[in-house]
TIMARPA-359720 format. One record per residue (C-alpha): residue number from 1; residue in one letter; z, y, x. Coordinates in steps of 0.2 Angstrom, whole numbers, padded with zeros to 4 digits. Layout:
BEGIN
(NUM A (Z Y X))
...
// end
This chain:
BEGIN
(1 X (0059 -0087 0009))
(2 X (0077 -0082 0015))
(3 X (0078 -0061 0011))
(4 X (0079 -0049 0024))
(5 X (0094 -0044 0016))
(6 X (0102 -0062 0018))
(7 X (0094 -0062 0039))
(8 X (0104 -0049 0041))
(9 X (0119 -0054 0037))
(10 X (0118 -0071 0043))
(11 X (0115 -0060 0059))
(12 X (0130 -0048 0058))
(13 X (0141 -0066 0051))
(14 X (0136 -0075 0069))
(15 X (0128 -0088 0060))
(16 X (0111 -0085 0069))
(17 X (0103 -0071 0081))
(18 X (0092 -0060 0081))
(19 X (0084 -0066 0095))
(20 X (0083 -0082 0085))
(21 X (0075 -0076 0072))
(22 X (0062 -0067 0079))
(23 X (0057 -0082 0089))
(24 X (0056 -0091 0073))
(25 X (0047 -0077 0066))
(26 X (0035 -0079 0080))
(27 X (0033 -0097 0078))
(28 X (0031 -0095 0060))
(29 X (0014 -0083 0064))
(30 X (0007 -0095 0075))
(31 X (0009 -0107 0066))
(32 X (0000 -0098 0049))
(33 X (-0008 -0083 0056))
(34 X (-0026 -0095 0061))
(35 X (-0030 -0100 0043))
(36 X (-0025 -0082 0036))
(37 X (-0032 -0071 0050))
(38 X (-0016 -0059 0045))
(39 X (-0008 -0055 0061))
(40 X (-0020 -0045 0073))
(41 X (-0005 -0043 0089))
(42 X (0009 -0048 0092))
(43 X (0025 -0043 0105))
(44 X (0036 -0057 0110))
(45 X (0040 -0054 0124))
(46 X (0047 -0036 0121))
(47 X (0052 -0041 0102))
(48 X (0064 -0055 0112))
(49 X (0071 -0043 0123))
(50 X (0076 -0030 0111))
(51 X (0084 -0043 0101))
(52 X (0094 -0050 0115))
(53 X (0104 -0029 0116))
(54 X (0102 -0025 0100))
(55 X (0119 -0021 0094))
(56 X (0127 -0019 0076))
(57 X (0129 -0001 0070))
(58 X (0128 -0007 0052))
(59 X (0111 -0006 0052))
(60 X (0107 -0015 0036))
(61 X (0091 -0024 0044))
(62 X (0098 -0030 0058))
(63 X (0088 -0042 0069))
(64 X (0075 -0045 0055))
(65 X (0059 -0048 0061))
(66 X (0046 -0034 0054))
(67 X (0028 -0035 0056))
(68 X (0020 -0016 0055))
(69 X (0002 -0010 0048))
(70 X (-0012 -0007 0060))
(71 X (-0013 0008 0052))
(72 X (-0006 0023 0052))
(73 X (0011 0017 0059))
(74 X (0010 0020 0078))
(75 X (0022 0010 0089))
(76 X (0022 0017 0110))
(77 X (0012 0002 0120))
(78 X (0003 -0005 0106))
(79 X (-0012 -0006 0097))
(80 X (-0019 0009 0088))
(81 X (-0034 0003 0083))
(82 X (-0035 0008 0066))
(83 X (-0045 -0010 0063))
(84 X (-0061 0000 0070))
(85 X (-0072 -0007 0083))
(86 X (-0071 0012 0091))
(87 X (-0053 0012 0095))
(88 X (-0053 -0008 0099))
(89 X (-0044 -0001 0116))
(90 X (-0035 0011 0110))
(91 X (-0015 0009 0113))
(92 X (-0003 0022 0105))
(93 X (0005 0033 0117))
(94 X (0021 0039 0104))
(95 X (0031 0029 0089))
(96 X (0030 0039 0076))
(97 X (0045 0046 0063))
(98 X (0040 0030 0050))
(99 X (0043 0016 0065))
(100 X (0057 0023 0072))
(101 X (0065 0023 0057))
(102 X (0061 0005 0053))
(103 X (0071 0001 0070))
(104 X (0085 0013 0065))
(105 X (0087 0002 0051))
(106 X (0089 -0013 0062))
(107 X (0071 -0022 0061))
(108 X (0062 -0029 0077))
(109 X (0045 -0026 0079))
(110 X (0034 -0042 0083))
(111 X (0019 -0039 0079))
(112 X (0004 -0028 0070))
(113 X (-0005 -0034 0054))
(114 X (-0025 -0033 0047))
(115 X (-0032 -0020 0040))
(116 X (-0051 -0013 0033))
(117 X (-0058 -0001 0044))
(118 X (-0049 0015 0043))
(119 X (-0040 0008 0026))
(120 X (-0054 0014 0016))
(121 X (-0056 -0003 0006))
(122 X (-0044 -0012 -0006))
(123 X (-0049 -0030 0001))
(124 X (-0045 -0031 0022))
(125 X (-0061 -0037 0030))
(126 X (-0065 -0026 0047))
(127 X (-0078 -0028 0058))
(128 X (-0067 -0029 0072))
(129 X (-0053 -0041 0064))
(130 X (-0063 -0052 0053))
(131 X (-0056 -0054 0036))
(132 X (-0038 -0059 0029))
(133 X (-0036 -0072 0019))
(134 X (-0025 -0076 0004))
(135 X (-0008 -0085 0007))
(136 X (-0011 -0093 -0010))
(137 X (-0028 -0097 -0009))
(138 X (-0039 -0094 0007))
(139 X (-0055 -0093 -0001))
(140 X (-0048 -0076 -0009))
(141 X (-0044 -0058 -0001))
(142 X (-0023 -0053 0000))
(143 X (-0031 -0036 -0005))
(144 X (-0030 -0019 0004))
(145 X (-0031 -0010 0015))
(146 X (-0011 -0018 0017))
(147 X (-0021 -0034 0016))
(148 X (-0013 -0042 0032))
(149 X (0006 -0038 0026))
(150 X (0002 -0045 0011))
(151 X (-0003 -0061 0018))
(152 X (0012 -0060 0032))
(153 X (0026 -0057 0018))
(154 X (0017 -0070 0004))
(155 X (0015 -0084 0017))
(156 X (0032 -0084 0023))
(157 X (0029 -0078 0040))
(158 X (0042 -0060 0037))
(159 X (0054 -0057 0023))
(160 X (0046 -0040 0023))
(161 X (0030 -0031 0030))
(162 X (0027 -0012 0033))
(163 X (0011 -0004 0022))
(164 X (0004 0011 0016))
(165 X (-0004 0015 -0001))
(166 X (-0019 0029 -0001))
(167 X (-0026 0022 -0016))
(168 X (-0017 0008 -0020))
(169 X (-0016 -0001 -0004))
(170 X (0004 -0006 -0005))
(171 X (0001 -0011 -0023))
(172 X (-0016 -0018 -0023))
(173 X (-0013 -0033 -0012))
(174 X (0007 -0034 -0020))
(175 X (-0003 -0038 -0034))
(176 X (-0016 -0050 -0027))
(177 X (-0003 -0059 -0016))
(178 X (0013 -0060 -0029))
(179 X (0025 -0050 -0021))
(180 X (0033 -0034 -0024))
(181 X (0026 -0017 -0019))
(182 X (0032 0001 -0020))
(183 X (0023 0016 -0019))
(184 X (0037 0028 -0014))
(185 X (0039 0047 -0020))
(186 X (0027 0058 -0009))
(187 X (0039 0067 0002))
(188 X (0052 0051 0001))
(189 X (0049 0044 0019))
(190 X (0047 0049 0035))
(191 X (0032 0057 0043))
(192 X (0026 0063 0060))
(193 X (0023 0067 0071))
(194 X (0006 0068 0072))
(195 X (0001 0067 0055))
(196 X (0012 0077 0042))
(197 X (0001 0076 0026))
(198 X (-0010 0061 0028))
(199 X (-0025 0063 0015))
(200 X (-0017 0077 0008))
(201 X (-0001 0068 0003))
(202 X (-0011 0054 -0007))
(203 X (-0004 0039 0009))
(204 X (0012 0035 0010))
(205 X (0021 0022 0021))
(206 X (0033 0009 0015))
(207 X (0031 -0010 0013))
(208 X (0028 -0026 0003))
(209 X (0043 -0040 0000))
(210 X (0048 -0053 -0012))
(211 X (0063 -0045 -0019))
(212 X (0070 -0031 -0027))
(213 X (0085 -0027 -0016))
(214 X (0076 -0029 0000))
(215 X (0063 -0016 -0008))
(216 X (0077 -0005 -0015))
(217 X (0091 -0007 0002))
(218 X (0074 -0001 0012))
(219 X (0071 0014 0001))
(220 X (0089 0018 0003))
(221 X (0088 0017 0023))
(222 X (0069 0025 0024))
(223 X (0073 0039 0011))
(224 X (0073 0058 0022))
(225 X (0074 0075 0021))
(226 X (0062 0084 0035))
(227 X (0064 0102 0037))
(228 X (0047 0102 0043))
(229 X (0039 0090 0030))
(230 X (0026 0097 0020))
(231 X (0031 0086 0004))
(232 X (0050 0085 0002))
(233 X (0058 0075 -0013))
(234 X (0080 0077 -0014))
(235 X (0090 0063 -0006))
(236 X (0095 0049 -0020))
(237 X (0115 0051 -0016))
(238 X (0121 0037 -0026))
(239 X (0108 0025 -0015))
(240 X (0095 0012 -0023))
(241 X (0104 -0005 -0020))
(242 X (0120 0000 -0027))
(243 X (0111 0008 -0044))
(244 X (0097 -0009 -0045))
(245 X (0107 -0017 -0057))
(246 X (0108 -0003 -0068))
(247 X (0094 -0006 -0081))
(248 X (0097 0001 -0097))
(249 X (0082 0002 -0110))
(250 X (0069 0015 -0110))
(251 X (0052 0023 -0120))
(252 X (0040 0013 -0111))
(253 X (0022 0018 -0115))
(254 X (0009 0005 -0112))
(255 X (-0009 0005 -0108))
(256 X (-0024 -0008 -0105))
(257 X (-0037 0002 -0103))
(258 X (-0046 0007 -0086))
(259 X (-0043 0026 -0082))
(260 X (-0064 0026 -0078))
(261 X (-0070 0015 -0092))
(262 X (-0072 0001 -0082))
(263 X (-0069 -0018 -0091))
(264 X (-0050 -0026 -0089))
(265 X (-0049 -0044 -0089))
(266 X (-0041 -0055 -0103))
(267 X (-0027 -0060 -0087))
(268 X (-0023 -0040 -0084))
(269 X (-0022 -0036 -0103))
(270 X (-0014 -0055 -0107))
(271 X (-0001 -0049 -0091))
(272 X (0005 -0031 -0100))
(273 X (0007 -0036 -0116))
(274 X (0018 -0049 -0108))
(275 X (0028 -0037 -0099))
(276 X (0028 -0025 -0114))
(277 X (0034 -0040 -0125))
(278 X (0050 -0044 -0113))
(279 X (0057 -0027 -0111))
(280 X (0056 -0025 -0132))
(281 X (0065 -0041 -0132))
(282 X (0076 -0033 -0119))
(283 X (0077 -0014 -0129))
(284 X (0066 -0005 -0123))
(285 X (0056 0006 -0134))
(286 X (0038 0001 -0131))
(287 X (0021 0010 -0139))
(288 X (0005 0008 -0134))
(289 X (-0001 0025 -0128))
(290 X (-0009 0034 -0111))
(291 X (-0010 0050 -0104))
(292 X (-0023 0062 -0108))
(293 X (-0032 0062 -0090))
(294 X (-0051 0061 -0087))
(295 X (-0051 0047 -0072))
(296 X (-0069 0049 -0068))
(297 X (-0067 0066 -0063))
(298 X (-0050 0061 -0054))
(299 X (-0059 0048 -0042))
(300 X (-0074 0060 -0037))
(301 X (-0060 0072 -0032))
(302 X (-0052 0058 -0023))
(303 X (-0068 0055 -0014))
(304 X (-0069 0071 -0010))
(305 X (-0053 0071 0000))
(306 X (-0059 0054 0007))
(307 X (-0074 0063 0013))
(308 X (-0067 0078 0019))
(309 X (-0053 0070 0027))
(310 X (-0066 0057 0037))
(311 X (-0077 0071 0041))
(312 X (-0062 0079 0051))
(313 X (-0056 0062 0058))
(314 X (-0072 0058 0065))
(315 X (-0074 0077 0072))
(316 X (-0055 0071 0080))
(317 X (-0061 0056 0088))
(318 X (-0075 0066 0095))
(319 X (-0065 0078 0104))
(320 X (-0054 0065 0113))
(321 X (-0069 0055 0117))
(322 X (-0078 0070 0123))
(323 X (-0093 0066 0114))
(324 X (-0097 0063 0095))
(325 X (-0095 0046 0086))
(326 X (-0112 0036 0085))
(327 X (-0117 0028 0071))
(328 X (-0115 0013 0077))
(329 X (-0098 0013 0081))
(330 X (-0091 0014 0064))
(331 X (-0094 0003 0050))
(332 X (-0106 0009 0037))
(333 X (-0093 0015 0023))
(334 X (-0086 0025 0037))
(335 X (-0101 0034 0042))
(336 X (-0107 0037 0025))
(337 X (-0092 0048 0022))
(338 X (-0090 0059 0037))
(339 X (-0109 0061 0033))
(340 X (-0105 0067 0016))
(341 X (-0089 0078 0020))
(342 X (-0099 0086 0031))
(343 X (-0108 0095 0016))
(344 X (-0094 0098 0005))
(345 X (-0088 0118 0003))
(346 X (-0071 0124 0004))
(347 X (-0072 0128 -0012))
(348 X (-0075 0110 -0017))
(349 X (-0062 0105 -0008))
(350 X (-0048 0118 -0015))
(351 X (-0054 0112 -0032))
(352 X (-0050 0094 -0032))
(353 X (-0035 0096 -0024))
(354 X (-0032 0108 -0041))
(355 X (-0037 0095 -0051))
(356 X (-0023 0086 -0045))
(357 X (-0009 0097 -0048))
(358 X (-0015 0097 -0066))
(359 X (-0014 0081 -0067))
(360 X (0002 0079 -0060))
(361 X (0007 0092 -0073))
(362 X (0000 0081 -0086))
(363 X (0009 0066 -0081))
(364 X (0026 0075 -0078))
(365 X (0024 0080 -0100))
(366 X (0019 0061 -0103))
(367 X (0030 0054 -0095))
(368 X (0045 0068 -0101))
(369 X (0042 0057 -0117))
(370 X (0039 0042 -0111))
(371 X (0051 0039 -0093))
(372 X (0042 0022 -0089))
(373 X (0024 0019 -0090))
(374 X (0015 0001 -0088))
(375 X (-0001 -0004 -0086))
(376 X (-0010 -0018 -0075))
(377 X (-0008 -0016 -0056))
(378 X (-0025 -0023 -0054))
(379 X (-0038 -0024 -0067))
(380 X (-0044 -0045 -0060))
(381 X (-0033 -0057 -0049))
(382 X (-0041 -0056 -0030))
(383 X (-0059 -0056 -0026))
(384 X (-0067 -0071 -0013))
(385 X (-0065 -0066 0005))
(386 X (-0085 -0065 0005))
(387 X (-0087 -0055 -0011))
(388 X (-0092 -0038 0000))
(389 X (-0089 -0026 -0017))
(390 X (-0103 -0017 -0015))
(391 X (-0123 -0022 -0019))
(392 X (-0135 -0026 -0006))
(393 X (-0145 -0009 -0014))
(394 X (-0130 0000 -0012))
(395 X (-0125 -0005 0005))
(396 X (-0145 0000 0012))
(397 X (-0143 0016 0003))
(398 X (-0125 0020 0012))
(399 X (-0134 0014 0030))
(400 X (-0147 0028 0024))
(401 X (-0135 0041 0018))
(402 X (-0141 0054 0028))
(403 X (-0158 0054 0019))
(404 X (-0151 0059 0001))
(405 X (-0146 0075 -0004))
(406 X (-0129 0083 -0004))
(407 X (-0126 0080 -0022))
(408 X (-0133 0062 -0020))
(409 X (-0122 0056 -0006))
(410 X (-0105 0062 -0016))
(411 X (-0115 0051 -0030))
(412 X (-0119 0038 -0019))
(413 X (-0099 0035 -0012))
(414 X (-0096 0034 -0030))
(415 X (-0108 0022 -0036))
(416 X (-0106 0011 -0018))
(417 X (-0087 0011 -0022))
(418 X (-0086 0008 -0041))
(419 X (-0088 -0013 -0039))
(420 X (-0069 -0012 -0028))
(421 X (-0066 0002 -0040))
(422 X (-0066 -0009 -0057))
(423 X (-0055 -0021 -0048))
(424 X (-0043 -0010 -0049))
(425 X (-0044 0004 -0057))
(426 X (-0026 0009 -0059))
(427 X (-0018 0014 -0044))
(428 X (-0025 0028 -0038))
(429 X (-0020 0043 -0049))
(430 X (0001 0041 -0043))
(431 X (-0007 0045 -0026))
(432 X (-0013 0057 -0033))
(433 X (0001 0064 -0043))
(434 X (0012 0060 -0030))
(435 X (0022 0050 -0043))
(436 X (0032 0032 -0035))
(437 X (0023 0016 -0043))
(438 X (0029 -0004 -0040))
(439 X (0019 -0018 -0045))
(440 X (0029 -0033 -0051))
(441 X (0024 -0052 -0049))
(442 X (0024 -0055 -0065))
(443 X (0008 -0065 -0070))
(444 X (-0002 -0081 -0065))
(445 X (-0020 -0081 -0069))
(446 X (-0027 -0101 -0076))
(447 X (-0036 -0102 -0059))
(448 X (-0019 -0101 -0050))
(449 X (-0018 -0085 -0043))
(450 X (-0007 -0070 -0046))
(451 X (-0008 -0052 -0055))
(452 X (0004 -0039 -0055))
(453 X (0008 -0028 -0067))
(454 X (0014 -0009 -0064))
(455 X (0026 0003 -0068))
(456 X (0025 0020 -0066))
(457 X (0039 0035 -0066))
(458 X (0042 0054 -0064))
(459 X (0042 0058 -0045))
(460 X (0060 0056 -0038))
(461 X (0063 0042 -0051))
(462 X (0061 0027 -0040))
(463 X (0079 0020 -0047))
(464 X (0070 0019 -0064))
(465 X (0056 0007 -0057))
(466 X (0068 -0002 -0046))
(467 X (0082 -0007 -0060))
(468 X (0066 -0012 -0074))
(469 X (0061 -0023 -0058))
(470 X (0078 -0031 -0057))
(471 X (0079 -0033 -0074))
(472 X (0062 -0045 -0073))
(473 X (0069 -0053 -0057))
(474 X (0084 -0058 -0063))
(475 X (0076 -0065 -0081))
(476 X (0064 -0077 -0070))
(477 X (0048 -0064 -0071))
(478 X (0040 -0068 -0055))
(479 X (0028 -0078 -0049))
(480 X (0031 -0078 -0028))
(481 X (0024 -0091 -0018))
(482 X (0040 -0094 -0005))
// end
């Protein structure tokens, strides 16, 4: 698969246009999109006719076809569904800060991509969609809730996909699919808008690609500083791409065990200490250590803003319908949190965003001492497309969730969401910290599939995860599929 980088100047060199290449982008999603299920719109007619005026002002994307997340990225005229079955007519009325950005930087728009209802999942499998399938293997989930840009960028439909990661969801299906996925600095992109601290800072938009600089030019062109932003991070002023070949060696601490005691298997510990082992040989200095965090009590503050924050969604929705969301009309997972959020305190609330803090505060002395740290991205490769993550006793007890007790339904979420949880295990505390995380391609499991590994830094140090990056590109490290 030709870069996005490389489009772009074939575009701004006249050896193709971009109305070219988005008909070939188009063509490309027809042709793939029925067997992967990745691609839930598309805009040909007024992708084509932006390309025909677009003009070159630099922009370092120009005319490359972009396909954005259902999600959370709003584009005027299209979709905004959200992949729920309630919003199925929904069409977004404004683009938000994000998209317009992306076309600032010179990408057309051609489409929308997959997602899990409401991007609560890390496997893409909505009730209103159906479920993504693997670009390497169908029988196997990309991931989520980016699950349908991870199949779109692995499957050679787009050199690069918009995402977002609440949880992992840029990095969980990087690691699934074998591509490259960053998890910017909180504060590093734009937002707005309508929505300024989505989940309280733990989502984050960017994007999944095969390579380095297309990751490290798009930082360089999405990077902001909004006076009205609620999480603001300083400009980087001598720019990503032109520092991505920078490497030199670190203290890397490395870790294989799961932050909630779940099992890691032998291809995520067999994947690190493979990754561990090239940047030694490379002079790193690399020790085997992890931060002092309790991760249990991490995720049930993370459900705790997952609850909280569908609550208020669903109390949202209700108002602009003008009458309240029916059971019904969400999927169960959805349900069962609004249910639960509705039982929370304030003071629940303000204590887990606390707990937060303080582990960002933990993290910000670990990694002090320790500038890189690496762990698996995903504890296991992909799950089957019909592997539901959750038990069938699990599942009647969320469709019943308002028969348990307060105490029991925050419980229950846990317990419903630990089977996705010991997948992977890994991601979620830098949405938490607000720290930037990439997952790198770096692995192939016997069974054919990929795994990704992950490399975590202080916030703001997205230049130290990029250059590492090269360094395993350039050696050979990957394993991409086009």
């Amino acid at each position: 698969m030709t870069t996005g980088l490389a489009l772009a100047k074939q575009v701004r060199d006249g050896e193709v246009n971009a109305t070219e290449l988005v008909q070939s982008a188009l063509d490309r999603v027809a042709q793939n999109n029925p067997g992967l299920n990745a691609v839930t719109s598309t805009r040909g007619i007024e992708a084509l006719a932006e390309a025909a005026v677009l003009e070159d002002h630099g922009q370092p994307f120009l005319g490359v076809p972009l396909l954005i997340k259902g999600l959370g990225q709003s584009l005027a005229g299209s979709p905004n569904t959200g992949g729920s079955k309630l919003l199925a007519d929904s069409v977004s009325s404004e683009t938000d800060f994000f998209v317009q950005q992306l076309q600032a930087a010179g990408f057309i728009i051609i489409g929308q991509t997959n997602v899990p209802e409401f991007g609560f999942k890390n496997i893409t499998d909505s009730q209103l969609y159906g479920p993504a399938h693997n670009a390497w293997n169908r029988s196997y989930s990309p991931g989520g809730s980016s699950g349908g840009s991870a199949a779109s960028v692995a499957s050679g439909m787009v050199p690069i996909a918009a995402a977002s990661d609440g949880g992992g969801s840029i990095r969980i299906p990087a690691s699934f699919s074998g591509l490259v996925g960053l998890k910017p600095t909180r504060g590093r992109v734009p937002v707005g808008p309508g929505d300024w601290r989505s989940w309280q800072g733990a989502a984050i938009n960017f994007a999944l690609t095969q390579s380095v600089d297309d990751t490290a030019a798009l930082l360089d062109a999405m990077q902001t500083v909004q006076p009205a932003a609620v999480f603001q991070v300083p400009l980087n002023q001598r720019g990503f791409l032109k520092t991505v070949a920078d490497a030199k060696p670190l203290r890397v601490a490395f870790s294989t065990t799961s932050p909630v005691g779940t099992p890691v298997s032998d291809d995520a510990v067999q994947a690190v200490n493979e990754a561990a082992e090239f940047l030694a040989q490379h002079g790193y200095d690399v020790v085997e250590a992890h931060p002092d965090l309790d991760g249990i009590a991490l995720m049930h503050s993370y459900y705790i803003m997952n609850e909280a924050e569908t609550t208020a969604m669903l109390d949202d929705l209700a108002f602009g319908l003008g009458r309240p969301v029916q059971k019904n009309e969400v999927e169960p997972l959805t349900w069962a949190l609004g249910e639960t959020g509705r039982h929370l305190s304030a003071a629940q609330y303000s204590k887990s965003l606390g707990l937060w803090d303080q582990a960002s505060y933990t993290m910000a002395q670990f990694q002090a001492q320790y500038p890189l740290y690496l762990t698996p991205t995903t504890a296991d490769s992909a799950p089957r497309v019909d592997d539901p993550l959750i038990s069938a006793t699990n599942l009647d007890k969320i469709k019943a969730i308002d028969s348990f007790s307060p105490a029991n339904q925050q419980q229950l979420i846990y317990d419903q969401w630990l089977p996705a949880l010991t997948r992977s295990p890994f991601t979620q505390q830098a949405n938490l910290t607000g720290q930037p995380a990439i997952s790198l391609p770096t692995h192939m499991t016997a069974a054919g599939m990929p795994l990704g590994v992950q490399l975590t830094a202080l916030k703001g140090q997205e230049a130290l995860l990029l250059q590492t990056a090269k360094l395993f590109e350039l050696e050979n490290q990957f394993h991409l599929l086009h």
